[in-house]
One Martini backbone bead per residue (centre of mass of N, CA, C, O) as a GRO file, in nm:
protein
   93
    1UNK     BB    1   5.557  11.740   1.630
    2UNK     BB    2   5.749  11.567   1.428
    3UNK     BB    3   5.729  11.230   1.243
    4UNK     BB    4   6.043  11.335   1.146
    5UNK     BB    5   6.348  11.165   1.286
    6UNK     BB    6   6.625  11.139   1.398
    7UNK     BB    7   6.813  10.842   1.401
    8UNK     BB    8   6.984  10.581   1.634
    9UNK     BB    9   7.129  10.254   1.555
   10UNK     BB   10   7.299  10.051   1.803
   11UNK     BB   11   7.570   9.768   1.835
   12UNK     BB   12   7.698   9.675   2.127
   13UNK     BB   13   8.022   9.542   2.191
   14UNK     BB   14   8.126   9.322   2.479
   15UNK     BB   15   8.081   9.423   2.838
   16UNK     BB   16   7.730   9.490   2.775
   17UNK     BB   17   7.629   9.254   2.983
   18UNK     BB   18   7.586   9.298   3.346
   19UNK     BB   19   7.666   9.621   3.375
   20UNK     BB   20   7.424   9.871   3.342
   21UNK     BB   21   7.379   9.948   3.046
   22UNK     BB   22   7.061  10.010   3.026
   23UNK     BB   23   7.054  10.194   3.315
   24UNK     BB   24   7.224  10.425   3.179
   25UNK     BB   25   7.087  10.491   2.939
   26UNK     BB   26   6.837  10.565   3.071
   27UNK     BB   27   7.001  10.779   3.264
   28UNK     BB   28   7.096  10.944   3.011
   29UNK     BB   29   6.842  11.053   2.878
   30UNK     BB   30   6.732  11.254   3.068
   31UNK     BB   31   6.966  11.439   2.959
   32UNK     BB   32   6.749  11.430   2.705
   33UNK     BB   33   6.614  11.482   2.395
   34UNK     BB   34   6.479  11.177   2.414
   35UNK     BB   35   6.394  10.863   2.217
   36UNK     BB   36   6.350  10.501   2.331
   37UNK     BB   37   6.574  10.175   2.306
   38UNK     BB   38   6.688   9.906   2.517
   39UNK     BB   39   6.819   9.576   2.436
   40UNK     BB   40   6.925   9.265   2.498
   41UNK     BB   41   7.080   9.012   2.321
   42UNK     BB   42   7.144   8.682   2.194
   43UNK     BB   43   7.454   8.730   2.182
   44UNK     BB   44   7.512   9.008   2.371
   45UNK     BB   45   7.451   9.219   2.292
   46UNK     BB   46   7.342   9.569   2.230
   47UNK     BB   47   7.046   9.752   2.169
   48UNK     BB   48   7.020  10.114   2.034
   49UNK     BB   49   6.741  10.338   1.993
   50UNK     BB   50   6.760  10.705   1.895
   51UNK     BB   51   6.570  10.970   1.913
   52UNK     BB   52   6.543  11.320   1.741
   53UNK     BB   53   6.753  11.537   1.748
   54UNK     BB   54   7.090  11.550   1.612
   55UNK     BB   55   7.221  11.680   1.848
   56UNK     BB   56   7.106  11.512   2.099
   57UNK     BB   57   7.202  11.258   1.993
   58UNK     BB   58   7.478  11.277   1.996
   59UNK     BB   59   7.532  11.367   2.269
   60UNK     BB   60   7.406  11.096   2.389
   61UNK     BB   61   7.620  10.913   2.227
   62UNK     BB   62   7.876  11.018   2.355
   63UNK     BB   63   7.813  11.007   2.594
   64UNK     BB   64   7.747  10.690   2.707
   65UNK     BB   65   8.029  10.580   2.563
   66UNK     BB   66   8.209  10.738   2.800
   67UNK     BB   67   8.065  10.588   3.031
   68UNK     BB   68   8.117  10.283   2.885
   69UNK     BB   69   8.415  10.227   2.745
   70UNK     BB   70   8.508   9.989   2.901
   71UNK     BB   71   8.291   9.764   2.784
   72UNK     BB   72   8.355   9.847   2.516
   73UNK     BB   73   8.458   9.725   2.184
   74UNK     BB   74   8.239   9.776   1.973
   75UNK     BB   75   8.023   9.987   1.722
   76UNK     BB   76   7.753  10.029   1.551
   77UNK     BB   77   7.610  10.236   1.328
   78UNK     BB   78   7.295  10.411   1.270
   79UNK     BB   79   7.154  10.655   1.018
   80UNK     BB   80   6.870  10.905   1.009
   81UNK     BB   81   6.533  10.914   0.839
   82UNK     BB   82   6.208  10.902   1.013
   83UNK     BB   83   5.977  10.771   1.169
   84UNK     BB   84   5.831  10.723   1.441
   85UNK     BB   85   5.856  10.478   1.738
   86UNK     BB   86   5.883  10.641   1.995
   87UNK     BB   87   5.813  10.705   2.361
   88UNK     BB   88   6.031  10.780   2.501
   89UNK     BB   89   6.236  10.556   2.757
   90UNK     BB   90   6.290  10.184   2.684
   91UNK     BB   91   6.359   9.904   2.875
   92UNK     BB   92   6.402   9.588   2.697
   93UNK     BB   93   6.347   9.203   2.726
   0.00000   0.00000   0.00000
C-alpha cells in the first residue's frame, strides 16, 4: 500500500445533519476500497474526506450523492494527492 493516495474532500450543506447521513455515508463506503471519516460540524454542515484509488473514491462519492441527493443543497468538493491520514472509515463526534 503506497503512502501516497488520492483523497476528496467535502463539505456538505443541506438537511444533512439529524437524518443519518453520517451512518449513510459509513454503510455505502463499505461497499468501496476506501478509507476516511465523516462528522458533523458546527455550522450545519458535514464534513467528508476520502481517501483511496481515485475510480473507487469518485464511484463512492457518486453513490452517496445519489442516495442523499433529497437532503443535499450544494457541496464543496476539493481533491488532490497527498499522504495517508485516514485507516478504515470513521464518524466522528
Amino acid at each position: 500500500m503506497t503512502d501516497t493516495v488520492f483523497y476528496l474532500d467535502c463539505w456538505f450543506t443541506g438537511h444533512v445533519q439529524g437524518v443519518g447521513f453520517r451512518y449513510q455515508s459509513a454503510s455505502t463506503a463499505k461497499g468501496f476500497e476506501v478509507s476516511g471519516t465523516v462528522q458533523n460540524l458546527a455550522d450545519g454542515r458535514v464534513y467528508l474526506r476520502a481517501e483511496g484509488e481515485e475510480a473507487e473514491i469518485r464511484a463512492f462519492y457518486d453513490t452517496l450523492a445519489e442516495e442523499m441527493e433529497d437532503y443535499i443543497r450544494d457541496v464543496e468538493v476539493k481533491t488532490g494527492n497527498g499522504a495517508r491520514s485516514c485507516q478504515g472509515f470513521s464518524i466522528l463526534t
